[in-house]
C-alpha positions in Angstrom: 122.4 160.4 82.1 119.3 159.5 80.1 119.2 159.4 76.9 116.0 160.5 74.4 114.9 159.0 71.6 113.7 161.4 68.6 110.5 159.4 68.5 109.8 160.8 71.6 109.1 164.2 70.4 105.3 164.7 69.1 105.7 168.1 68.2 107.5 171.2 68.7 106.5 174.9 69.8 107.7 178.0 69.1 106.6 180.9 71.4 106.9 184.6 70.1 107.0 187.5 72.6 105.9 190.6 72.7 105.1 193.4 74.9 104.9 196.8 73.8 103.3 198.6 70.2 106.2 198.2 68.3 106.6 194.4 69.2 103.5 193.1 68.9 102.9 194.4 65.2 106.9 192.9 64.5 104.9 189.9 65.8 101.8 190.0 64.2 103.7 190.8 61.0 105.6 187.4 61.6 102.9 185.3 62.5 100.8 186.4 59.0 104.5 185.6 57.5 104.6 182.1 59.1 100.9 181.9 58.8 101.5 182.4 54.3 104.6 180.1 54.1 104.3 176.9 56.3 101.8 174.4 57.5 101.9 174.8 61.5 98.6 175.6 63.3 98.5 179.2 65.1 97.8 179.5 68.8 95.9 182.3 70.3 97.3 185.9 71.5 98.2 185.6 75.4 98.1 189.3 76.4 98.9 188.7 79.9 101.6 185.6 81.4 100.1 182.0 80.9 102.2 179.1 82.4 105.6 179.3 82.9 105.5 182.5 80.5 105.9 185.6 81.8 105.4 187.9 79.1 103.0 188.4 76.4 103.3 185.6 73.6 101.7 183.7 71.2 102.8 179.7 70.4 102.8 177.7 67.1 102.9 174.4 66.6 104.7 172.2 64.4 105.9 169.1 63.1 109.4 167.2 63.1 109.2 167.2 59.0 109.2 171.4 59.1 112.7 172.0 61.7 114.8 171.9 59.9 113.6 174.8 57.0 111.0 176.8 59.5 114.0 177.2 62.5 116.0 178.9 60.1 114.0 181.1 58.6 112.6 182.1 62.2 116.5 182.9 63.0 116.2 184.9 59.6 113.2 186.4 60.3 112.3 187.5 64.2 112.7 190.8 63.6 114.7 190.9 67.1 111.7 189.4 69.1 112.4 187.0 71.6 111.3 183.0 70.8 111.4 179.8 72.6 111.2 176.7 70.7 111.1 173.7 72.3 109.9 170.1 71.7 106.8 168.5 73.1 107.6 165.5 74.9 106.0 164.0 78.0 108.6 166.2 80.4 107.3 169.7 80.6 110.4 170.6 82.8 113.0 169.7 80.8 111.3 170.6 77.1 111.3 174.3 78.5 114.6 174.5 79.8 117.1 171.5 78.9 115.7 170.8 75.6 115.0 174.6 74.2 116.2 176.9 72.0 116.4 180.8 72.5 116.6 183.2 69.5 117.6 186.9 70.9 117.4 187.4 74.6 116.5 183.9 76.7 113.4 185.2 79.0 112.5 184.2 82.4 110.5 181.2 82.9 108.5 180.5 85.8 109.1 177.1 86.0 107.1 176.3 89.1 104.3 176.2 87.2 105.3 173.1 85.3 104.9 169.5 86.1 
């Protein structure tokens, strides 16, 4: 079994889905919401499946120093959409399935399409 070091992780993700009307303003309500209260740099709106994502989503990034009080207030907050957060190490494979966390239902993930 290997074993990871915390010092391994550069950042982490978060990645918010959405697919119809109602979800996508329940996400862009959260992301102005994350947007006013923490320090994490937005990525853009995928509209159609990029990577191993197969639904509609949008990713933020953050640092080690926000976990432990953004997490928490995502679980409080996700108005029942769907997010993956997962760390950014150098295994793309495991950081999106071994590593990851699911708040509400765990999507599928086309994991061919990571190294």
């Amino acid at each position: 079994m290997t074993s990871y070091k915390i010092n391994e992780v550069i950042n982490y993700h978060a990645h918010i889905y959405f697919d119809d009307f109602i979800t996508r303003r329940l996400a862009r309500e959260l992301r102005s919401n994350l947007n006013n209260n923490f320090n994490i740099k937005l990525g853009g709106w995928k509209n159609n499946p990029v990577g191993p994502h197969t639904k509609p989503m949008y990713m933020i990034v953050f640092g080690s120093n926000l976990f432990s009080n953004l997490v928490p207030w995502l679980m409080l907050n996700r108005n029942g959409l769907s997010i993956l957060i997962h760390p950014q190490t150098n295994d793309e494979m495991l950081d999106h399935t071994e590593h990851c966390i699911w708040m509400g239902k765990a999507l599928y993930l086309d994991t061919k399409k990571l190294n």
